[in-house]
C-alpha positions as CSV (number, residue, x, y, z in Angstrom):
1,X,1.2,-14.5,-13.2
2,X,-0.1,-14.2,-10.0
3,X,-3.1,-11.9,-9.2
4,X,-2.1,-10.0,-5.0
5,X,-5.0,-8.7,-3.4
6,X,-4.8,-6.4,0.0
7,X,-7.8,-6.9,2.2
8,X,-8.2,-5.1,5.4
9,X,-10.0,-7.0,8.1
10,X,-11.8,-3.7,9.7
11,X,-13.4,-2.6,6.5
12,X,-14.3,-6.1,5.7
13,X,-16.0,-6.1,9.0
14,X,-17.8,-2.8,8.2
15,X,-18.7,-3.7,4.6
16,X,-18.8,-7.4,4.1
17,X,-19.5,-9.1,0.8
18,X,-19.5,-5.5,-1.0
19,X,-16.1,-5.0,0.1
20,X,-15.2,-8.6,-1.0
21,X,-17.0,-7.9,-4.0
22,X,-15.4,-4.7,-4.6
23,X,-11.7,-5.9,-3.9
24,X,-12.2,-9.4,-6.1
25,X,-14.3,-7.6,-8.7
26,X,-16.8,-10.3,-8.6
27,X,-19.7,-10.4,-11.3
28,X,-23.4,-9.0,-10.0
29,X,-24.9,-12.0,-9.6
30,X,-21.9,-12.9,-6.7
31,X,-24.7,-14.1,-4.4
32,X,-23.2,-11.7,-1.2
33,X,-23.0,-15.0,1.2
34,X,-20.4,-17.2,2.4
35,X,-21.4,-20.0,0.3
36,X,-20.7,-17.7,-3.1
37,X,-17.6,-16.7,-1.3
38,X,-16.1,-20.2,-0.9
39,X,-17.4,-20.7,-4.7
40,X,-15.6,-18.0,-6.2
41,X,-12.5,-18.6,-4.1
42,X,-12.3,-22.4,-4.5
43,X,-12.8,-22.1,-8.2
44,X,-10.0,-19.8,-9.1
45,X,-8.1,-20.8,-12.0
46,X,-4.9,-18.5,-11.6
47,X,-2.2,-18.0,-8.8
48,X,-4.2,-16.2,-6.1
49,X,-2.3,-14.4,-3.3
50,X,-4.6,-11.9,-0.8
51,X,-3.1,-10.3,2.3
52,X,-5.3,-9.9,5.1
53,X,-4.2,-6.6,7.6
54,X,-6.2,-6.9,10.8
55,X,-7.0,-10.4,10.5
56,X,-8.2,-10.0,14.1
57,X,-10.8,-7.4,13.1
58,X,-12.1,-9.6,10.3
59,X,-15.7,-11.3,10.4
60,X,-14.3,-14.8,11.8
61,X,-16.9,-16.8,9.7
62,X,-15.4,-14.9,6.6
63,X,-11.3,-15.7,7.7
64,X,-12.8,-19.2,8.0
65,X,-14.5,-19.1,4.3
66,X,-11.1,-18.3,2.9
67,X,-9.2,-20.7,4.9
68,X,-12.1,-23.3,3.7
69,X,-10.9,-22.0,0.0
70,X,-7.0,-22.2,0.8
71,X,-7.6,-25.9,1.5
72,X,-10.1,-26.9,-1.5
73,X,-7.9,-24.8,-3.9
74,X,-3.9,-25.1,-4.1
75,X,-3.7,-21.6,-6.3
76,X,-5.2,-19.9,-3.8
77,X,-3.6,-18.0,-0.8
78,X,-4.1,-16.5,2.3
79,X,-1.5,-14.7,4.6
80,X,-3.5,-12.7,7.8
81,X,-1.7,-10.2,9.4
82,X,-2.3,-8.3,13.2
């Protein structure tokens, strides 16, 4: 099975780690930084597919979080979109 998330890069850049949070359904102890984001991202255990809309409007230290995870972690996925 693989789990397909929609992200949208101009109400990531409005809400940030709640968003991310929000989306991923994260536990309450997600740490709201980019080093918890890489942690939770590089540590998936099942197929992970997310679609970024308005990759341009995204938070580029974010985009570059989830590309980090995308290399560390061959389940995970990242397709950005204009």
């Amino acid at each position: 099975m693989v789990h397909v998330y929609e992200l949208d890069g101009v109400r990531l850049a409005q809400e940030g780690h709640a968003y991310l949070r929000e989306v991923f359904g994260f536990p309450d102890y997600y740490g709201d930084n980019a080093d918890a984001l890489y942690d939770c991202l590089s540590s998936l255990s099942e197929e992970t597919l997310v679609f970024l809309g308005h990759a341009d409007e995204a938070p580029a230290r974010l985009v570059q979080v989830m590309q980090d995870a995308v290399d560390a972690n061959p389940r995970f996925t990242l397709i950005e979109e204009a």
